[in-house]
C-alpha positions in Angstrom: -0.8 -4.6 -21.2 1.4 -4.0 -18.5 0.6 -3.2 -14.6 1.4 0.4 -13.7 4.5 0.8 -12.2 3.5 4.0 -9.7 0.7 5.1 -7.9 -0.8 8.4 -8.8 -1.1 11.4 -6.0 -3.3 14.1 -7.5 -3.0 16.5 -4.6 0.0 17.7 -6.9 -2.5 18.8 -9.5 -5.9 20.0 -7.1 -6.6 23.6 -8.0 -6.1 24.8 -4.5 -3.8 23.2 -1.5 -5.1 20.5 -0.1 -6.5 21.4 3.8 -4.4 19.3 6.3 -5.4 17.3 9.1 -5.5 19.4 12.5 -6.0 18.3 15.9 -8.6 20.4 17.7 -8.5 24.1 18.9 -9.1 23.7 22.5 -7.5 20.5 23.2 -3.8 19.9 23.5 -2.2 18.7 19.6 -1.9 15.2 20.0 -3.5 13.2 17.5 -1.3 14.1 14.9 1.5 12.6 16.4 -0.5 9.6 17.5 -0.9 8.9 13.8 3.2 7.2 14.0 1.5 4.3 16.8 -1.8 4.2 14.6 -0.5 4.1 11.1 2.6 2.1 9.5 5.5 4.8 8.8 5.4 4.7 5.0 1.7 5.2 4.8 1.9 8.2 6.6 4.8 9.6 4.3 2.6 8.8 1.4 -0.3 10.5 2.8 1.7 13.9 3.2 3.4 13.6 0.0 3.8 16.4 -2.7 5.0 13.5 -5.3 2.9 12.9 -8.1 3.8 9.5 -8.9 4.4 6.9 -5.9 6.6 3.2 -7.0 5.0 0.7 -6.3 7.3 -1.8 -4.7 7.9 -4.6 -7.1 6.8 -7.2 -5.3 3.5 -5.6 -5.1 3.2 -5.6 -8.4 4.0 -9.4 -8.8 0.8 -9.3 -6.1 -1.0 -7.9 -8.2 0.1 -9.7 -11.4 -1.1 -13.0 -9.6 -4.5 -11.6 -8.5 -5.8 -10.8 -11.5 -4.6 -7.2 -13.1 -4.8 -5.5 -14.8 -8.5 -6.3 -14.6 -10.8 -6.2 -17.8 -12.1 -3.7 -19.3 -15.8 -4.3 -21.3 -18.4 -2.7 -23.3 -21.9 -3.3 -22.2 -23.6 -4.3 -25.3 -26.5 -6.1 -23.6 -27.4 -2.9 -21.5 -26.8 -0.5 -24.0 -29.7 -2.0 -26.4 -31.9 -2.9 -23.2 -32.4 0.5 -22.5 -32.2 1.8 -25.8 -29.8 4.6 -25.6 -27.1 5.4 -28.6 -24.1 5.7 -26.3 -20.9 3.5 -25.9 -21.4 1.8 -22.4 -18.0 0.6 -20.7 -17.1 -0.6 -17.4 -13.8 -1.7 -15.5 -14.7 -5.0 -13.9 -13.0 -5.0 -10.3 -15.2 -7.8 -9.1 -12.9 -9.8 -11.2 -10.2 -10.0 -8.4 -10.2 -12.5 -6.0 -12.2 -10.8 -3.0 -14.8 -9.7 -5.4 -13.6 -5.7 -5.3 -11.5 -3.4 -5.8 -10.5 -3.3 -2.0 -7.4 -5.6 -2.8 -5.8 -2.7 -4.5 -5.0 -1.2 -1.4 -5.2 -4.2 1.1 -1.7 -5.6 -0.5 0.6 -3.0 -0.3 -1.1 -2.2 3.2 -0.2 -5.7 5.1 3.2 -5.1 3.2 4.1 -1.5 4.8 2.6 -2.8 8.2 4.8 -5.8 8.0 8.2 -3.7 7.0 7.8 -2.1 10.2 7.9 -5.3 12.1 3.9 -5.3 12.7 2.6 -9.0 13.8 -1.0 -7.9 13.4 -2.7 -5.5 11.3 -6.4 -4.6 12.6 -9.2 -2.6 10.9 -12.9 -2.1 10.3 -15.6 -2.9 7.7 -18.7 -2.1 6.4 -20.2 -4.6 3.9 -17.3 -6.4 4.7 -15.7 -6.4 0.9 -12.9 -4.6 2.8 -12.5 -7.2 5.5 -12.2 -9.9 2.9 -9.6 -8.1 1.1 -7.4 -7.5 4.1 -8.2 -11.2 5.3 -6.5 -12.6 1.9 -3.6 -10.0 1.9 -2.9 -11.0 5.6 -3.0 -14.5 4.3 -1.0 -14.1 1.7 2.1 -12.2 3.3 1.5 -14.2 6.2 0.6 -11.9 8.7 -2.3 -12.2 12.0 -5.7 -9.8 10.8 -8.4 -8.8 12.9 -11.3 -6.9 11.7 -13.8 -5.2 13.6 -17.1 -5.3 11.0 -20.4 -3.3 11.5 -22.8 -5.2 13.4 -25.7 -4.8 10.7 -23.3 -6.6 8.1 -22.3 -9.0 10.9 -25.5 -10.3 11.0 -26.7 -9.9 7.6 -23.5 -10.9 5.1 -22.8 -14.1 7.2 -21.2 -15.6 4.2 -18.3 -12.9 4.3 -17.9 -13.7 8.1 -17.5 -17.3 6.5 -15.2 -16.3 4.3 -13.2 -13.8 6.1 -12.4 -16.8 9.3 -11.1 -19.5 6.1 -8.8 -16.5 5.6 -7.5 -16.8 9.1 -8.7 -13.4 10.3 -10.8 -12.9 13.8 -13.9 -11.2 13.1 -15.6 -8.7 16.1 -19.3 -7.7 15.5 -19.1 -3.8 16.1 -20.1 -2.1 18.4 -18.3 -5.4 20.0 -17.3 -5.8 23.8 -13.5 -6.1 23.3 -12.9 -1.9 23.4 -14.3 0.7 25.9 -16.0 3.0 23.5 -17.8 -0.6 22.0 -18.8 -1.2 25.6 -20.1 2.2 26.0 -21.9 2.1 22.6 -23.7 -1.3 23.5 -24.8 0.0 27.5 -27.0 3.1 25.4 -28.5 1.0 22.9 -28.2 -2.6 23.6 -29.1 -3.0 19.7 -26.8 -0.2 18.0 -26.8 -1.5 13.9 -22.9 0.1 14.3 -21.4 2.4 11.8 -18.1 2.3 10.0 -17.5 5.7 12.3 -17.8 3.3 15.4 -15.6 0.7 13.7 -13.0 2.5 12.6 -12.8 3.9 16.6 -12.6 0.5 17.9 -9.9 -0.9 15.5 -8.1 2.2 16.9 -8.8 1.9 20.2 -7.1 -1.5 19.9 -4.2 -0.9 18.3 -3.0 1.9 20.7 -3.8 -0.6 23.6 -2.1 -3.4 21.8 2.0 -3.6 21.0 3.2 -4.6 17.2 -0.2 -3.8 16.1 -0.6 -1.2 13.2 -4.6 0.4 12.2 -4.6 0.0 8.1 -7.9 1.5 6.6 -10.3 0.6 3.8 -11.2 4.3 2.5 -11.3 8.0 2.9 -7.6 8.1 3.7 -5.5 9.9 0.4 -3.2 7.3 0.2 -5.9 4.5 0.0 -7.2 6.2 -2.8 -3.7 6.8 -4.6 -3.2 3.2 -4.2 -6.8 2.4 -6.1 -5.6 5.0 -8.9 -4.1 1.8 -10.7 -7.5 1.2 -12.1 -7.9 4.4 -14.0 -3.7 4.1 -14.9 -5.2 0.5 -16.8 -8.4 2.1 -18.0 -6.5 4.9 -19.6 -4.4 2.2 -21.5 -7.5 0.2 -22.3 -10.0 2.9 -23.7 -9.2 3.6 -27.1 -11.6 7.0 -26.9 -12.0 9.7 -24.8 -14.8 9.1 -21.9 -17.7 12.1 -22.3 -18.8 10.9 -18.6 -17.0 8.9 -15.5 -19.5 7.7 -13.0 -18.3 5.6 -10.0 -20.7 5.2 -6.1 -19.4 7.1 -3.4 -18.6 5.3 0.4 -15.7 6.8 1.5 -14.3 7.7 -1.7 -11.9 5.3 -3.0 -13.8 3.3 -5.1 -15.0 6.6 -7.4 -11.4 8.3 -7.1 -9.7 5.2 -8.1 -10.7 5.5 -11.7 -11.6 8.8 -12.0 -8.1 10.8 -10.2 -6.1 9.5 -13.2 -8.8 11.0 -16.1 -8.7 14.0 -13.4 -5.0 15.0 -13.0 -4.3 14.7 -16.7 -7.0 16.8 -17.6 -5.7 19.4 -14.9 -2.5 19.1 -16.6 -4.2 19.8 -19.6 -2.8 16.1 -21.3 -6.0 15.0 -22.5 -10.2 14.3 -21.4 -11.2 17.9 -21.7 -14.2 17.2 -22.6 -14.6 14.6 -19.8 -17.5 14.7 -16.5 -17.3 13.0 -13.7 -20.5 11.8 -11.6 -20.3 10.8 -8.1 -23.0 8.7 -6.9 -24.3 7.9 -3.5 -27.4 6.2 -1.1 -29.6 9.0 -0.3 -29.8 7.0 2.9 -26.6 8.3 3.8 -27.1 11.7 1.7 -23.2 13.2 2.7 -22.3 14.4 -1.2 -25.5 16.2 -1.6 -26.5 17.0 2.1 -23.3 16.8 4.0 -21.3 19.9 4.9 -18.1 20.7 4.1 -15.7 21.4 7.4 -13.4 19.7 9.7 -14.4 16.7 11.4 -13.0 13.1 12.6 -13.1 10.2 10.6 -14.0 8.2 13.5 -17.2 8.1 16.0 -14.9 8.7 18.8 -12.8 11.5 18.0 -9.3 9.9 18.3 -7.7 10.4 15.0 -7.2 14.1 13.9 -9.5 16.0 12.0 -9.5 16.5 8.2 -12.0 18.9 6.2 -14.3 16.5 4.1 -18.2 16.5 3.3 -19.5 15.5 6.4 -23.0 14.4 8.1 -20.8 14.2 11.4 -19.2 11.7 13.1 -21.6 11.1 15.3 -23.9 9.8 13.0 -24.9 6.0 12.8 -26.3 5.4 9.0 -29.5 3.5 8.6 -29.1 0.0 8.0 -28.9 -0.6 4.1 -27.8 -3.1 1.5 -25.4 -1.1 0.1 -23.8 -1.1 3.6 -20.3 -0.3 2.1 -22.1 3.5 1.4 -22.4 3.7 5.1 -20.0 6.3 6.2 -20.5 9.7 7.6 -17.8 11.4 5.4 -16.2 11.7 1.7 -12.4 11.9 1.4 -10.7 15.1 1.6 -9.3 15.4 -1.9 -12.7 14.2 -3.2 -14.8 16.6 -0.8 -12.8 19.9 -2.2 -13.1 18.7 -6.0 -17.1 18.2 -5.2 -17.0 21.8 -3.6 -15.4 23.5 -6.4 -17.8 21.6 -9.3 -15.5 19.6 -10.5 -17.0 16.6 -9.7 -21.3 16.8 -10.0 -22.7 14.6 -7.1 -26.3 12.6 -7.4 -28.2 10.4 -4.9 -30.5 6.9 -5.3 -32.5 5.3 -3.2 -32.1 1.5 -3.1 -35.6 0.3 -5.0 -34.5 2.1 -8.2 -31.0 0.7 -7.6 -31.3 -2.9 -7.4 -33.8 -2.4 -10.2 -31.3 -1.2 -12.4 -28.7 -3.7 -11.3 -31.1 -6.9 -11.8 -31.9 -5.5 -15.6 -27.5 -4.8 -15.8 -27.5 -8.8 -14.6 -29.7 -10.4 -17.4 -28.3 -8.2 -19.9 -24.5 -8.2 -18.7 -24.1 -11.9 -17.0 -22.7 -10.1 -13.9 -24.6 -9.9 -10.7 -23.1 -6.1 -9.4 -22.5 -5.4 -5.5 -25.2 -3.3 -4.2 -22.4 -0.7 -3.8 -22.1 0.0 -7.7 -25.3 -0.5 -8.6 -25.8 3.0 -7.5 -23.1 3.7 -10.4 -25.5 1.5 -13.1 -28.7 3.6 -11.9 -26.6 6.5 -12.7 -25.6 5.2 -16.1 -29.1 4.1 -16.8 -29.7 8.0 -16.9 -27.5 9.9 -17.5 -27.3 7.7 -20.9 -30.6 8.7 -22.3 -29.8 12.3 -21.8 -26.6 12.2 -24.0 -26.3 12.2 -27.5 -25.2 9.3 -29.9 -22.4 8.3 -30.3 -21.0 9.3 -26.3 -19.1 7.0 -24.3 -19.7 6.2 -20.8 -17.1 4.5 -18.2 -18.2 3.4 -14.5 -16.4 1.3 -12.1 -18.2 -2.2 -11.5 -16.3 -2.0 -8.3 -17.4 -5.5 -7.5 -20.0 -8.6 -8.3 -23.1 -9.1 -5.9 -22.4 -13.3 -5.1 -21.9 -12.8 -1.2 -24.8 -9.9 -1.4 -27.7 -12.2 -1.3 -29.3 -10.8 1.8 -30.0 -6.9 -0.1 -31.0 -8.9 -3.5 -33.9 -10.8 -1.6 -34.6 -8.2 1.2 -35.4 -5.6 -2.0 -36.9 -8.1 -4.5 -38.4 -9.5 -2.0 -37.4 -12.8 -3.0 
C-alpha cells in the first residue's frame, strides 16, 4: 500500500465558511500579524488555504516511510466476542509508530517547515506529553534544538516521558515553569498550579517572541495540524474493504478524531462514498468542552496572545482537573471540528475515567495492546455504541496510541 502523497484540507468541503481567526474588538489588531514571528511561514499558508489537497514534501514521506506507515489496520476479534456484540470491530493502530501516537504525523513536517525558514530551535507545549516525545524525535531526526514546556501534573506524574523526551535531546520546563513572566505570575497565585495545556501553550509563546531563530509549532487544535494527521483516514480508506456504519475517535484538541474521520467526512460531503457513515466524538467529562462547552471566539492560550478563533470552548481561563487522560486536558476543540459538532454532523459523548480504563483493561486481555488513556475513551465508546447496532455493522476507532509510558493512570485507577 502506498503512503499518501497530499494532505487533506476539508475546509474546502464544510457546509458553511469556515469562521477566521480575529484579534479582539477593543484592542488594536495585532495578533494576527504576530502569527509570521510565532508560526514558520508555510504553516501559516497552509492554515489559510482554500486547497483541498496539500503535497506532502517528499522527503516527508520517506519520514514517514521509515517510521512506520502506513500504520496497520486490525479487526478486533478478541473484543468483539468478549462483549458479545455481532459487529465488525476495526481500529487503526497509531501507537505503532515510534513515539507511541499519532503525534508524529504532524511533528515531522513541523521541525521541517521550522527548519526551511532558518529556525535553530523549535519550542512548544504538552499535555501527557505524547506530543513532546513526538517533537523530541522529529527534532532529533532533522537535527534541530527542541524545547518543550509540559504541564506540570504530567511533569510529575509521566516521569518516564520526561526520561524519554531528554535521550531525545530536548529541554523539558515543568509548566507553569519560572523561565516566562506569565509562568512566574501563574506560580506567585498558586504556588501548586497542576498547569494546563492553555498555560503551556502561552509560555512556549511567550518564549519564542522573546527569543530570535525560534519558531512555536503546536500539537493540536490548529487546522493544519489536523490536515497533516488526515494521512490516517487517506490509509484507512485504502485499507477498509467496507464501508464504516460508525467512526469514533477521543477528543483533546481535535486532531487525533479529525485525523481519521476528515477524510470519511469530505468524501461523503462530496457525495463519493460513506453515506451511510456516523461519526462519534468522544471526550473526559472532566473536561466536558464537546458537550458543555460553548461555541464562540476565544484564545487558544491562557494568556490571550495568539488571536482568537471560534471553537467549543470552556474558556481559556480554565485549568482542567488533573486526570490520566491528561492529553484530554484542553479548554477548546478545533475550529473545523467545533462547527461540524454544531451543525450535527458529528454526535459528541462524554466518560468518566473508572468506566474508561475498565473498558481499556478488558480491550488489553482481549486485544494484546495496552491503549493510552487518551483512546480508551474511544474503546468505552465502542464498547456501546456496539451493542446498540445491528449485526453485521462495522465499527472504526483510532487506537491513537499504546498505554506503556501511562503506568501512573493504570495504577492510580486500578488501584494497583
Amino acid at each position: 500500500m502506498a503512503i499518501p502523497n497530499f494532505w487533506y484540507n476539508i475546509s474546502t468541503d464544510l457546509p458553511i465558511p469556515l469562521p477566521p481567526p480575529i484579534d479582539p474588538v477593543d484592542e488594536g489588531g495585532s495578533r494576527i500579524s504576530l502569527l509570521n514571528k510565532i508560526l514558520p511561514s508555510e504553516l501559516i499558508h497552509q492554515e489559510f488555504s482554500g486547497e483541498r489537497f496539500i503535497l506532502i514534501p517528499e522527503r516527508i514521506r520517506d519520514f514517514y516511510r521509515r517510521i512506520g506507515r502506513p500504520t496497520p489496520l486490525r479487526r478486533a476479534y478478541g473484543f468483539e466476542k468478549a462483549i458479545g456484540a455481532k459487529v465488525k470491530i476495526y481500529y487503526k493502530f497509531e501507537g505503532f509508530l515510534p513515539s507511541g501516537s499519532h503525534k508524529l504525523n504532524t511533528a515531522l513536517p513541523q521541525v521541517y517547515y521550522a527548519i526551511k525558514d532558518g529556525v535553530k530551535e523549535v519550542v512548544t507545549e504538552t499535555g501527557a506529553g505524547q506530543w513532546g516525545l513526538a517533537v523530541a524525535i522529529a527534532a532529533s531526526l532533522l537535527k534541530i534544538n527542541a524545547r518543550i514546556f509540559m504541564t506540570r501534573s504530567s511533569y510529575l506524574s509521566k516521569k518516564e516521558r520526561v526520561i524519554f523526551m531528554k535521550l531525545f535531546g530536548a529541554k523539558i520546563h515543568s509548566s507553569p515553569s519560572k523561565l516566562t513572566e506569565l509562568g512566574k505570575e501563574t506560580l506567585k497565585v498558586n504556588p501548586k498550579s497542576p498547569g494546563s495545556l492553555g498555560i503551556s501553550i502561552a509560555e512556549a509563546v511567550e518564549y519564542v517572541l522573546s527569543h530570535d531563530r525560534t519558531k512555536y509549532i503546536p500539537g493540536s487544535v490548529m487546522e493544519f495540524v489536523l490536515m497533516h494527521q488526515t494521512i490516517i483516514g487517506q490509509e484507512a480508506i485504502q485499507q477498509l474493504k467496507e464501508e464504516p456504519d460508525l467512526i469514533i475517535g477521543c477528543v483533546g484538541g481535535g486532531s487525533n478524531f479529525s485525523g481519521l474521520a476528515y477524510p470519511f467526512l469530505g468524501m461523503k460531503f462530496r457525495n463519493e462514498g460513506f453515506e451511510k457513515t456516523q461519526f462519534l466524538a468522544v471526550e473526559s467529562n472532566s473536561v466536558p468542552k464537546l458537550t458543555n462547552g460553548i461555541y464562540r471566539y476565544d484564545f487558544p492560550d491562557s494568556k490571550g496572545i495568539l488571536p482568537m478563533v471560534k471553537m467549543l470552548t470552556l474558556g481559556h481561563k480554565y485549568v482542567p482537573p488533573s486526570l490520566h487522560a491528561a492529553g484530554l486536558r484542553y479548554h477548546g476543540a478545533a475550529s473545523s471540528l467545533s462547527l461540524l459538532i454544531k451543525r450535527n454532523y458529528i454526535k459528541v459523548k462524554g466518560y468518566n475515567q473508572e468506566e474508561v480504563i475498565k473498558a481499556a483493561q478488558l480491550f488489553a486481555r482481549t486485544e494484546g495492546i495496552i491503549p493510552a488513556p487518551e483512546s480508551a475513551h474511544a474503546i468505552k465508546a465502542v464498547l456501546d455504541e456496539a451493542n446498540k447496532m445491528s449485526s453485521g455493522s462495522v465499527i472504526l476507532f483510532n487506537l491513537s496510541g499504546h498505554g506503556f509510558l501511562d503506568v501512573d493512570a493504570y495504577r492510580k485507577v486500578l488501584k494497583i
